[in-house]
N, CA, C and O of each residue as an XYZ file, in Angstrom:
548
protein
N     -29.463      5.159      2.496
C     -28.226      4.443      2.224
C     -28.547      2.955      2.172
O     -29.019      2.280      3.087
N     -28.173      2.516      0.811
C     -28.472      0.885      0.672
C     -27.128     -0.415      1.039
O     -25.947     -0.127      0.841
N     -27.448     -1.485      1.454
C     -26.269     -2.140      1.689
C     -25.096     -2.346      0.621
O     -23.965     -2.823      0.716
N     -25.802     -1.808     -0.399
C     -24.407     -2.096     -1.590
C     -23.825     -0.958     -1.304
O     -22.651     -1.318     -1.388
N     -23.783      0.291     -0.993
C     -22.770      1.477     -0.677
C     -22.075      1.045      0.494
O     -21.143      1.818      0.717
N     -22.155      0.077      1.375
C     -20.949     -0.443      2.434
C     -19.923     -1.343      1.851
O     -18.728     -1.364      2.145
N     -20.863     -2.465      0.541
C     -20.019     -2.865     -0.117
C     -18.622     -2.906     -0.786
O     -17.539     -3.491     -0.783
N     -19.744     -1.344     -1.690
C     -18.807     -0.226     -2.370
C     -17.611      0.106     -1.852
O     -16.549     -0.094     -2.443
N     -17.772      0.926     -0.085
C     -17.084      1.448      0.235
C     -15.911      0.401      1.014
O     -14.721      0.586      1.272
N     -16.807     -0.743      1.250
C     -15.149     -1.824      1.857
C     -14.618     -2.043      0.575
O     -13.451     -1.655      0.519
N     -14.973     -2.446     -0.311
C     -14.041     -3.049     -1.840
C     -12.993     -2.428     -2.031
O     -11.844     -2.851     -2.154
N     -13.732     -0.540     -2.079
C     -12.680      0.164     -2.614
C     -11.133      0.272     -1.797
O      -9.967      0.330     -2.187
N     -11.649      0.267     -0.771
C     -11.060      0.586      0.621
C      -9.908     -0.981      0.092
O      -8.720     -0.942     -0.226
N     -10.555     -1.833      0.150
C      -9.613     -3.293     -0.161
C      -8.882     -3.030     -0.734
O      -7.751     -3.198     -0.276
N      -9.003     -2.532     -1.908
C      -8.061     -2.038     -3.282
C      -7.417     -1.351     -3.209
O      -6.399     -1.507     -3.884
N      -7.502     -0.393     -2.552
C      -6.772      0.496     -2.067
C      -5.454      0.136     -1.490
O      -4.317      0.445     -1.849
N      -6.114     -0.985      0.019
C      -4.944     -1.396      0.586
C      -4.315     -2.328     -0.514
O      -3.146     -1.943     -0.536
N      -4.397     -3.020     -1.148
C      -3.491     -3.879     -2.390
C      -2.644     -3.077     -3.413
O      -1.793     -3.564     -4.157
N      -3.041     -1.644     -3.329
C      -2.036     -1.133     -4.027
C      -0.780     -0.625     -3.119
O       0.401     -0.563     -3.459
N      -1.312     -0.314     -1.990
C      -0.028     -0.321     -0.571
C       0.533     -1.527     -0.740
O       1.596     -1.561     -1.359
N      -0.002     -2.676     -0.273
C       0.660     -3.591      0.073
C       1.692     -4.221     -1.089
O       2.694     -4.902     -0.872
N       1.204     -3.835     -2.271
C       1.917     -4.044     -3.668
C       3.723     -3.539     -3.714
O       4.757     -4.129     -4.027
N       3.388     -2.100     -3.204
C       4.194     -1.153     -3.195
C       5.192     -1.300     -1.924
O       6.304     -0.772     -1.908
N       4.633     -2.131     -0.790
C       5.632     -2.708      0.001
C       6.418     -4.055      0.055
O       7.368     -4.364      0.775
N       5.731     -4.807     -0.949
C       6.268     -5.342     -1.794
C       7.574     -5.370     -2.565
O       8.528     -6.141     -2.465
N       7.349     -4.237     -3.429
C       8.334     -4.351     -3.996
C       9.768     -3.519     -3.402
O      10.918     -3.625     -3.827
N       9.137     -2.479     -2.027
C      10.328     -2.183     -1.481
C      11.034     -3.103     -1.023
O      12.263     -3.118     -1.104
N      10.096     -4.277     -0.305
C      10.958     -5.345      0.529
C      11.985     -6.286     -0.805
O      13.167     -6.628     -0.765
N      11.233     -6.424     -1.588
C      12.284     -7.499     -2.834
C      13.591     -6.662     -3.474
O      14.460     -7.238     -4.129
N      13.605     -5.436     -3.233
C      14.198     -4.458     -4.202
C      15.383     -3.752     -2.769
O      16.374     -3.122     -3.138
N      15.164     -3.922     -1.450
C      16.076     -3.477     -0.268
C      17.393     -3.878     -0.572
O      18.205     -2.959     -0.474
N      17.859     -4.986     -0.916
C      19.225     -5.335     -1.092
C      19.757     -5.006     -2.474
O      20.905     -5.406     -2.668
N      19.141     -4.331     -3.530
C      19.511     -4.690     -4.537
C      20.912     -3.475     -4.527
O      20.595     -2.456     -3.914
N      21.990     -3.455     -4.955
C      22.948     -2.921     -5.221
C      23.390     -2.235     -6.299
O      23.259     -2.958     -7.288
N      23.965     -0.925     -6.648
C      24.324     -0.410     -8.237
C      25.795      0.081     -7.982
O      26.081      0.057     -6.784
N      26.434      0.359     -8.508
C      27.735      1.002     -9.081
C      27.393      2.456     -9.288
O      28.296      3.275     -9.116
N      25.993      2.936     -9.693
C      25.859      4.079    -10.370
C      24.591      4.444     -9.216
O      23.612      3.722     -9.030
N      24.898      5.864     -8.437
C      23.728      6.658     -8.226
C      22.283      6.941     -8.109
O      21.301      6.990     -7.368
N      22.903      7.144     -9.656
C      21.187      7.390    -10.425
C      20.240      6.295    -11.155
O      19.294      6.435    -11.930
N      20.880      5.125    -10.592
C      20.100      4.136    -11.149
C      19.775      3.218     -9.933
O      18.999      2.269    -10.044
N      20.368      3.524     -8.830
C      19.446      2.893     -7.301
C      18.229      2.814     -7.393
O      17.696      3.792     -7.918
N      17.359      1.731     -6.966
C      16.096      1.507     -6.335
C      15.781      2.731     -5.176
O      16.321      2.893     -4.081
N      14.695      3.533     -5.841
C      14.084      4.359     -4.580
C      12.965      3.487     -4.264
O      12.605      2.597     -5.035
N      12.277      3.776     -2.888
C      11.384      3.413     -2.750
C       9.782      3.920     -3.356
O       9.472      4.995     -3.870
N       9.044      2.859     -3.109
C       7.650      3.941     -3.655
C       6.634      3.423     -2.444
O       6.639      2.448     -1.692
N       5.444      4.984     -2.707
C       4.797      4.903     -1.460
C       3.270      5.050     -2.581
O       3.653      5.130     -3.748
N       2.257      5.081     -2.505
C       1.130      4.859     -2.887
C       0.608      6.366     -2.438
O       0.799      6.609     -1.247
N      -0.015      7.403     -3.207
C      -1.013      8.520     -2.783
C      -2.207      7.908     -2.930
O      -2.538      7.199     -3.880
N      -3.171      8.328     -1.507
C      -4.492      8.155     -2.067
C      -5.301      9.585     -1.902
O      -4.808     10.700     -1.735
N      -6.906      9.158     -2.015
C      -7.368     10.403     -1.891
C      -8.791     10.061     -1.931
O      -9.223      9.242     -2.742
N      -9.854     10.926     -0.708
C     -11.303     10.529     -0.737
C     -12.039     10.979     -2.119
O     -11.821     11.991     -2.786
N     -12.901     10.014     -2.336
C     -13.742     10.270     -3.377
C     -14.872      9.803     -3.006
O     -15.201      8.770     -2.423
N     -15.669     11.067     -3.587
C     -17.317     10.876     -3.448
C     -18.173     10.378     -4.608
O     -18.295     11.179     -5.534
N     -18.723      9.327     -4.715
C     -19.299      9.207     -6.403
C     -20.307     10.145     -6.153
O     -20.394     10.759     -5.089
N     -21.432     10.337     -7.546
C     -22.682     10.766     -6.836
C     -23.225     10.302     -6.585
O     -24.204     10.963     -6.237
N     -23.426      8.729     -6.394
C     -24.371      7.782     -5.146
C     -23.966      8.537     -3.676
O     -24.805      9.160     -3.025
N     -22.710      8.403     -3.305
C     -22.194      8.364     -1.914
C     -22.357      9.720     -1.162
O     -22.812      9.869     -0.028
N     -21.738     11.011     -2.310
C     -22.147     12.168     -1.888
C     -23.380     12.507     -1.150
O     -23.470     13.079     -0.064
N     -24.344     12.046     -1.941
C     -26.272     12.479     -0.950
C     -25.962     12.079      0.361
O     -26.464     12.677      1.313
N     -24.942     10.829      0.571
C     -25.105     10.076      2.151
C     -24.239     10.917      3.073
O     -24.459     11.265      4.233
N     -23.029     11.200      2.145
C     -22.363     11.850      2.916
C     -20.889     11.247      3.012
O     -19.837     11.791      3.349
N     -21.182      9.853      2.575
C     -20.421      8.877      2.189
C     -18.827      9.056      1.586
O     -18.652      9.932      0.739
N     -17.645      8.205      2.038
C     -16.694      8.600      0.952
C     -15.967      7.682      1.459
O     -15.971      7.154      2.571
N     -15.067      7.476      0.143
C     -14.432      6.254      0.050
C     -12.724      6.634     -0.328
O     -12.203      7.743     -0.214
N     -12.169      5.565     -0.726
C     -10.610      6.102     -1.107
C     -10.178      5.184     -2.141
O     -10.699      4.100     -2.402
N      -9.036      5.795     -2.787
C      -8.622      5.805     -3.918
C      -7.223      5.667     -4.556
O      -7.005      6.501     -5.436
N      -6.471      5.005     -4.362
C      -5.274      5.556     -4.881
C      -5.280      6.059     -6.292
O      -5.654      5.570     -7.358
N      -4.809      7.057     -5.987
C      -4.477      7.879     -8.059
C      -2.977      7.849     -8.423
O      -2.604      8.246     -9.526
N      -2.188      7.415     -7.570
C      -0.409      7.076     -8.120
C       0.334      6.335     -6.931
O      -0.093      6.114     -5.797
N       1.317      6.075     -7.378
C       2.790      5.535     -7.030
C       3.622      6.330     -6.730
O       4.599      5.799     -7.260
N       4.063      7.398     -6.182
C       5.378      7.917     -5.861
C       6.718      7.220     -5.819
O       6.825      6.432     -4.879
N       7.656      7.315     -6.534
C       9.026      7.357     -5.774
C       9.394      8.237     -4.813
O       9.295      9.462     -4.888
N       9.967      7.379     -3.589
C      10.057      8.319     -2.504
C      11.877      9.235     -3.433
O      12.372      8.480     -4.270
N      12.341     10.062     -3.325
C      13.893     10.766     -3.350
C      14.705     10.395     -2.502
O      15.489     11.259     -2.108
N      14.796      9.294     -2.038
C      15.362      9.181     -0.893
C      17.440      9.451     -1.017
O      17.801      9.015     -2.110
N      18.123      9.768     -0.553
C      19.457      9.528     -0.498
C      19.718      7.846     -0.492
O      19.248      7.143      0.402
N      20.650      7.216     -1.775
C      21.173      5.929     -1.498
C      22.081      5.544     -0.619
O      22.780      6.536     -0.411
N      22.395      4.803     -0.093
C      23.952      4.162      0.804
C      24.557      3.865      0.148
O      24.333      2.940     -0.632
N      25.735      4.637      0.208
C      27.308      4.410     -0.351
C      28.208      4.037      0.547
O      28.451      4.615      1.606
N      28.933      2.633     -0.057
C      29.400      1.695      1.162
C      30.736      1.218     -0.210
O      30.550      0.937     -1.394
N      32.153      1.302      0.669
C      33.038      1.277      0.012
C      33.574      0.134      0.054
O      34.331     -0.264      0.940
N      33.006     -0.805     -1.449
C      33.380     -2.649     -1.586
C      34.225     -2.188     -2.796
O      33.404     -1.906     -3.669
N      35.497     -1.974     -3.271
C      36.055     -2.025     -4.087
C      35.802     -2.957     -4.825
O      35.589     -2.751     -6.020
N      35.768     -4.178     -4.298
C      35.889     -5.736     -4.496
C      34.221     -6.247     -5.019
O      33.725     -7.341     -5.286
N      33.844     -5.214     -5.001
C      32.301     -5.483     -5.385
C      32.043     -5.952     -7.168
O      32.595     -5.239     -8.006
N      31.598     -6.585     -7.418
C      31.314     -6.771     -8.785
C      30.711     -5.101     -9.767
O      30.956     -4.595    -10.862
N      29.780     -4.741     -8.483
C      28.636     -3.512     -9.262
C      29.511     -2.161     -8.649
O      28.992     -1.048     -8.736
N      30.744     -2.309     -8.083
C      31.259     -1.396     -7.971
C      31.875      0.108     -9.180
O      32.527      0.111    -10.224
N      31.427      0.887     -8.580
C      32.068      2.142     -9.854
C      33.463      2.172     -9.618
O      34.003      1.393     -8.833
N      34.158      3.162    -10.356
C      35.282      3.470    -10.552
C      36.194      3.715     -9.322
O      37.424      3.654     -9.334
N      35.339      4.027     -8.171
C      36.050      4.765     -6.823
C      35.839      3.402     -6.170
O      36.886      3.082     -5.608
N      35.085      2.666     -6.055
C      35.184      1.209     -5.174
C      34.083      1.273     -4.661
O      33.764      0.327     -3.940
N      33.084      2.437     -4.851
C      31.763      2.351     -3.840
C      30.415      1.839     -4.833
O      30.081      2.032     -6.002
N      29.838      1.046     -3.611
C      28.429      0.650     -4.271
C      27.439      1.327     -3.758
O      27.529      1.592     -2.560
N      26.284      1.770     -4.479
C      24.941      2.505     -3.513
C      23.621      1.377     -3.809
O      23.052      1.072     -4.857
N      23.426      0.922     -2.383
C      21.981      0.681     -1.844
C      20.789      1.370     -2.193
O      20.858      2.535     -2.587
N      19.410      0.617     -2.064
C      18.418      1.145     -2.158
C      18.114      1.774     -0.430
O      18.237      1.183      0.643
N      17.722      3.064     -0.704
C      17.691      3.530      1.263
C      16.051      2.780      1.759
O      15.061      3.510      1.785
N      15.959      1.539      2.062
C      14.485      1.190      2.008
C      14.783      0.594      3.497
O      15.566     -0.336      3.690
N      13.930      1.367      4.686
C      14.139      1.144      5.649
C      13.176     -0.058      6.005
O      12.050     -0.195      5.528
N      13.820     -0.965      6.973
C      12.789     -2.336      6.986
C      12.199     -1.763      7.411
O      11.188     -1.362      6.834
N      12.519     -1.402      8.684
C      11.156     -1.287     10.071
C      10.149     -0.594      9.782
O       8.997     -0.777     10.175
N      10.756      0.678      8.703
C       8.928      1.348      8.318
C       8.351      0.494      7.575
O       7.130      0.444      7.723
N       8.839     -0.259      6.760
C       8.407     -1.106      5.863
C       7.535     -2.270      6.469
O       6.405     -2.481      6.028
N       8.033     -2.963      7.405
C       7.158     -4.079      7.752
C       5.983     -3.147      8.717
O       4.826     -3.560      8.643
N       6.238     -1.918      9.609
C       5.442     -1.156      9.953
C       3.982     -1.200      9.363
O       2.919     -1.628      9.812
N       4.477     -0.370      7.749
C       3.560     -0.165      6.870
C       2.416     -1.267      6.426
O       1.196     -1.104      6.416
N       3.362     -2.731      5.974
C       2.601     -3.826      5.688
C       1.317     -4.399      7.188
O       0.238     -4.982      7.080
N       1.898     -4.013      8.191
C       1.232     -4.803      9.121
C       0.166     -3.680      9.186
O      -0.942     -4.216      9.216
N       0.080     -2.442      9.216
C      -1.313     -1.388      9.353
C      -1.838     -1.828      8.117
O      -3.069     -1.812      8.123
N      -1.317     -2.227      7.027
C      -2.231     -2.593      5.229
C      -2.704     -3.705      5.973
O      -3.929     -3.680      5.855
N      -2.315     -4.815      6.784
C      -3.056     -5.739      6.590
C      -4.296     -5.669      8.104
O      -5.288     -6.395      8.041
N      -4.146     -5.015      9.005
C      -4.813     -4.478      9.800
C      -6.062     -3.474      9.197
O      -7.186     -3.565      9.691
N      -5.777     -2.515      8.096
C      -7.078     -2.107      7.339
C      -7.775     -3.280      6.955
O      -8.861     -3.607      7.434
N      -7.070     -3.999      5.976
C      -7.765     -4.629      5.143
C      -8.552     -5.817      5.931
O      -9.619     -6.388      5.708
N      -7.609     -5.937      6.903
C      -8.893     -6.710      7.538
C      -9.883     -6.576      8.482
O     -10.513     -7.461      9.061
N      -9.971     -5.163      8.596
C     -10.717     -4.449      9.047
C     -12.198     -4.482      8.222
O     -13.290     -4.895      8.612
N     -11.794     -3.874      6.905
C     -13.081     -4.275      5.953
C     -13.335     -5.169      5.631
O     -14.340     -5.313      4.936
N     -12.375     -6.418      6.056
C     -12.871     -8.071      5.854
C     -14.145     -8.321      7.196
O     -15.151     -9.023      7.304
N     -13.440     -7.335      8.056
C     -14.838     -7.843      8.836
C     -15.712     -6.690      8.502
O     -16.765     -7.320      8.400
N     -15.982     -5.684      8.302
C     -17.232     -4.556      7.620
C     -17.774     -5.493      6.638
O     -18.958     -5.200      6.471
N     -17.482     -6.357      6.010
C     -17.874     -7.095      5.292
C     -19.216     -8.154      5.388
O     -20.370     -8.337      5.003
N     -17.962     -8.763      6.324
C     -18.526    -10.106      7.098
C     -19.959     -9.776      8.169
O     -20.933    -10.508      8.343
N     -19.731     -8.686      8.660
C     -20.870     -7.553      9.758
C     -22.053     -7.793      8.765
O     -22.810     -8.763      8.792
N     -22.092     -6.521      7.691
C     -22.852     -6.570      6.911
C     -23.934     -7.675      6.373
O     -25.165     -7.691      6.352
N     -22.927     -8.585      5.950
C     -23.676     -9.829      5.565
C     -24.288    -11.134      6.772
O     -24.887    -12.147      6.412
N     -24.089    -10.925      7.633
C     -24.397    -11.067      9.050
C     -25.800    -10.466      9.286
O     -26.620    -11.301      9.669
N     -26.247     -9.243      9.148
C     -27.090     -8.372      9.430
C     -28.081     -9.023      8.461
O     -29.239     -9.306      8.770
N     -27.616     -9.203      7.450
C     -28.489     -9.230      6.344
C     -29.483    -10.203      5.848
O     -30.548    -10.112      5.238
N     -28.566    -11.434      6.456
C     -28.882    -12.563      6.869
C     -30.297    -12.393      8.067
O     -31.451    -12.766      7.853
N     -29.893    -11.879      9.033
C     -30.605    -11.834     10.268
C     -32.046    -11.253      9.846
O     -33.140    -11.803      9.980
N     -31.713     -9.841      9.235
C     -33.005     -9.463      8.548
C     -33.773    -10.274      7.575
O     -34.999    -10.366      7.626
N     -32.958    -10.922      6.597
C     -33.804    -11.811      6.269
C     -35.066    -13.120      7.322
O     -36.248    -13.402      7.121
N     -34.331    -13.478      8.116
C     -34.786    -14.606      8.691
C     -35.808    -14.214      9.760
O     -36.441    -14.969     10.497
N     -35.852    -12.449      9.673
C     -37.250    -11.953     10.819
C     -38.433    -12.556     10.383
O     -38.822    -12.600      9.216
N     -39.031    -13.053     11.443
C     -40.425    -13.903     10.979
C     -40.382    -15.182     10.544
O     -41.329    -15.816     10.078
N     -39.539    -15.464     10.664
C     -39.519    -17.102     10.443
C     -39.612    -18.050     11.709
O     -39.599    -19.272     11.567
């Protein structure tokens, strides 16, 4: 196993978390937004990932991650009765996006706890590398 497969495997891992953190993102900007209509509420979205082995990593044993989509979560909207609402429907009710903070900032603070996790796998690495270089000097 060579030092560029730790590389490999923090980068991906980085990227990974940026497509989370993307995706909590846009739950947090999109929480208040309001409709008149149902089926046109903001659901939330959650990021799938999934290990992948290249065939470098496989021989090691190695594996890394991946996101391959975006989900919309199905969630049920909040229907809250503002007659007086601008985006109100016909009955007086408006529906919310159901985007709960607390999992939400939850979520962002473990994305940024990975990611800087492999900021330091990183930083380790190149530390080491350094050191090995400078044997014998």
């Amino acid at each position: 196993m060579g030092v560029k497969n730790v590389y490999d495997v923090a980068a991906r891992a980085m990227s990974a978390q940026l497509v989370r953190m993307n995706a909590i993102a846009s739950n947090l900007a999109n929480a208040n937004n309001v409709t008149g209509d149902k089926e046109t509420v903001y659901q939330p979205l959650r990021p799938v990932f999934k290990a992948i082995y290249s065939d470098k990593l496989k021989s090691t044993g190695l594996s890394t991650v991946e996101a391959v989509r975006v989900e919309r979560l199905n969630r049920e909207p909040i229907k809250t009765y503002q007659p007086n609402h601008p985006a109100a429907d016909d009955d007086g009710y408006i529906f919310k996006a159901a985007v709960d903070m607390d999992e939400e900032m939850v979520e962002m603070l473990e994305t940024q706890r990975q990611y800087t996790n492999n900021i330091e796998v990183l930083n380790t690495i190149r530390n080491l590398t350094m050191r090995t270089l400078n044997i014998g000097k």
